[in-house]
N, C-alpha and C positions, 0 to 999 in steps of 0.2 A: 137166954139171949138168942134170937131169931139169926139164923146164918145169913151170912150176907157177899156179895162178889165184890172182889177189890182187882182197882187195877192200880202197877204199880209203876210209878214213871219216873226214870229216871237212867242219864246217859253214862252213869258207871255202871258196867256189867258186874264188878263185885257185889258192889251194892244191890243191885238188883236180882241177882239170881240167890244173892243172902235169903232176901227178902221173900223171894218165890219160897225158896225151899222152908225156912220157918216159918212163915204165917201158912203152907199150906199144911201143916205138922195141927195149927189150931184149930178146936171144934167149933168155933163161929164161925169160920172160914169155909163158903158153900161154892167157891170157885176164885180162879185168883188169875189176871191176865199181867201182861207189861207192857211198858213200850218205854221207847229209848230214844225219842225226839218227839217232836209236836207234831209230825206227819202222821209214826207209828201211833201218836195217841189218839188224834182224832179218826182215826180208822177203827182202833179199839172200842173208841164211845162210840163210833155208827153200828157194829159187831154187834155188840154184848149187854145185857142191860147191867149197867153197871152202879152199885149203891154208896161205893166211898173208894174217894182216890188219894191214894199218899204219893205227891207231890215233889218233887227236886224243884227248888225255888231257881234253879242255875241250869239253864239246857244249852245246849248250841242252838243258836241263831235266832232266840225267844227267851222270853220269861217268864217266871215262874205266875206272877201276876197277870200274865196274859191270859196265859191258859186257866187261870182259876177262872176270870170273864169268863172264858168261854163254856167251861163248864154251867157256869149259873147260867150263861143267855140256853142252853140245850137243855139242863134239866135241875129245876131248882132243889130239886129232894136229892142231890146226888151231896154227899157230905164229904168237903176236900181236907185232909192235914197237910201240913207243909212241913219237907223234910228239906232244911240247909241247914250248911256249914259255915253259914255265915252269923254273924252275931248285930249287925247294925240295927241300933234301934229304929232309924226312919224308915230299914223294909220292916221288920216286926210290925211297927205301927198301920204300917202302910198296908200291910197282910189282913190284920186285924180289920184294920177301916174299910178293906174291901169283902168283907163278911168269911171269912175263914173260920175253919172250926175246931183247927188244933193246929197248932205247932212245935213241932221236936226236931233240936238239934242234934245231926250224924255224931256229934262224939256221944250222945248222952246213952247210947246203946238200945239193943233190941227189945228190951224191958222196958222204957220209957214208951217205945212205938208199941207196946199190945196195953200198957194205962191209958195211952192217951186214945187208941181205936174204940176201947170199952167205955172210957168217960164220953168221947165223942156222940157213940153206940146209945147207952144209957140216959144222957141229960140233952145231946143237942151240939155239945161243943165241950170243951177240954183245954184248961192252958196252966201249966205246971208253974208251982210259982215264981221259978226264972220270968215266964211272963207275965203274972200279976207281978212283979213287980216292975216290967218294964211300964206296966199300963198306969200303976200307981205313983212312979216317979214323971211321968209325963202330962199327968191329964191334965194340970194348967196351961199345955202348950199343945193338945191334942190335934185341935184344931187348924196350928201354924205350923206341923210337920211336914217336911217340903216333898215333892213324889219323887220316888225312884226310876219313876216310868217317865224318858226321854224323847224328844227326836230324835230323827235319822241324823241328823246336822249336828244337833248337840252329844250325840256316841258320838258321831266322826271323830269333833273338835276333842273330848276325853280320851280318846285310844289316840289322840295324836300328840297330844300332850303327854299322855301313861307311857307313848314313847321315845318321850325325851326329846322332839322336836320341838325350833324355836318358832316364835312367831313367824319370819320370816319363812323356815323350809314351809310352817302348816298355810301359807300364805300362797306360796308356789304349789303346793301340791293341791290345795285346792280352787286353784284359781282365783284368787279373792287376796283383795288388799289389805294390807299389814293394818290397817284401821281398823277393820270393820273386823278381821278374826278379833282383834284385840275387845272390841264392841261386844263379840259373842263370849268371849272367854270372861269380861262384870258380869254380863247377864246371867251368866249359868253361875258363878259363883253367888247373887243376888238370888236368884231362882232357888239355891241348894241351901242357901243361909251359911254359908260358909264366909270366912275371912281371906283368905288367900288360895293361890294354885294350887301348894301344898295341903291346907285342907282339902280341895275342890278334888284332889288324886284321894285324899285319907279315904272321905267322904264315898268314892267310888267304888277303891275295894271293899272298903266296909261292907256294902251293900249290894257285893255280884256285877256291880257294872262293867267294872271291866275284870 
């Protein structure tokens, strides 16, 4: 197996200087960089030629899904895994659907992250059967999976809801009449395929959003 440079992103420093210290312990490992927001990343990928990046699906102030875009529009041979703690099937799918190459969940330990580098490494991509089976319980509806990826308007109206405010204060605070948030708040529950508010919150942590 040909060494290779990895960079490692993600805004917990446990997590991340774990990850420094053991994958730079591994013999594939021909250099190994970090970063800990979307700023420090994208400075990394100007830096470094860099070959596979293991991902935090959850940063401040971005997503994990953002920056996987932006890795493919900069360089398509760069191979991304996705490391979250989250479990919702519509980001898994949504990961998947956006060409991803692996993904491992933080509880599943640091054994799981040097199988799935190597399967990555080896074949092209890598997904443990936690997610063939998320792929195989889903593909009659593959294509009707709703996005994670929101507007500005549509986060607002969720972290105002996620905070317990009623129609009326998210009315006031955002200038905007009690109709038309209420307007916004079918739409986004229509948009997620959820049934109610309470799902429409489920729906969100599930999946990093708020």
């Amino acid at each position: 197996m040909d060494s290779i440079r990895i960079l490692v992103v993600d805004d917990e420093a446990l997590i991340r200087h774990g990850l420094l210290s053991l994958l730079s312990k591994e013999k594939f490992v021909k250099e190994i960089h970090e970063a800990s927001n979307a700023i420090e990343f994208r400075e990394q990928l100007a830096k470094h030629p860099i070959d596979l990046v293991l991902l935090d699906m959850k940063l401040p102030g971005t997503k994990g899904l953002e920056l996987l875009k932006e890795v493919q529009r900069a360089n398509s041979e760069i191979r991304v895994i996705g490391l979250t703690g989250m479990e919702g099937v519509e980001l898994i799918i949504n990961l998947l659907k956006s060409g991803i190459h692996g993904i491992v969940f933080k509880l599943d330990g640091y054994g799981e992250i040097v199988r799935t580098i190597q399967g990555v490494l080896k074949d092209g991509h890598y997904f443990q059967p936690k997610i063939t089976n998320i792929i195989q319980a889903n593909s009659h509806r593959w294509d009707h999976i709703p996005p994670v990826s929101l507007s500005r308007q549509e986060n607002e109206l969720l972290q105002a809801i996620g905070n317990g405010l009623t129609t009326k204060e998210i009315a006031r605070q955002t200038r905007m009449t009690e109709s038309t948030i209420e307007t916004y708040r079918v739409r986004l529950i229509k948009k997620l395929e959820v049934t109610n508010t309470a799902a429409l919150l489920a729906y969100a942590y599930r999946n990093g959003i708020l």
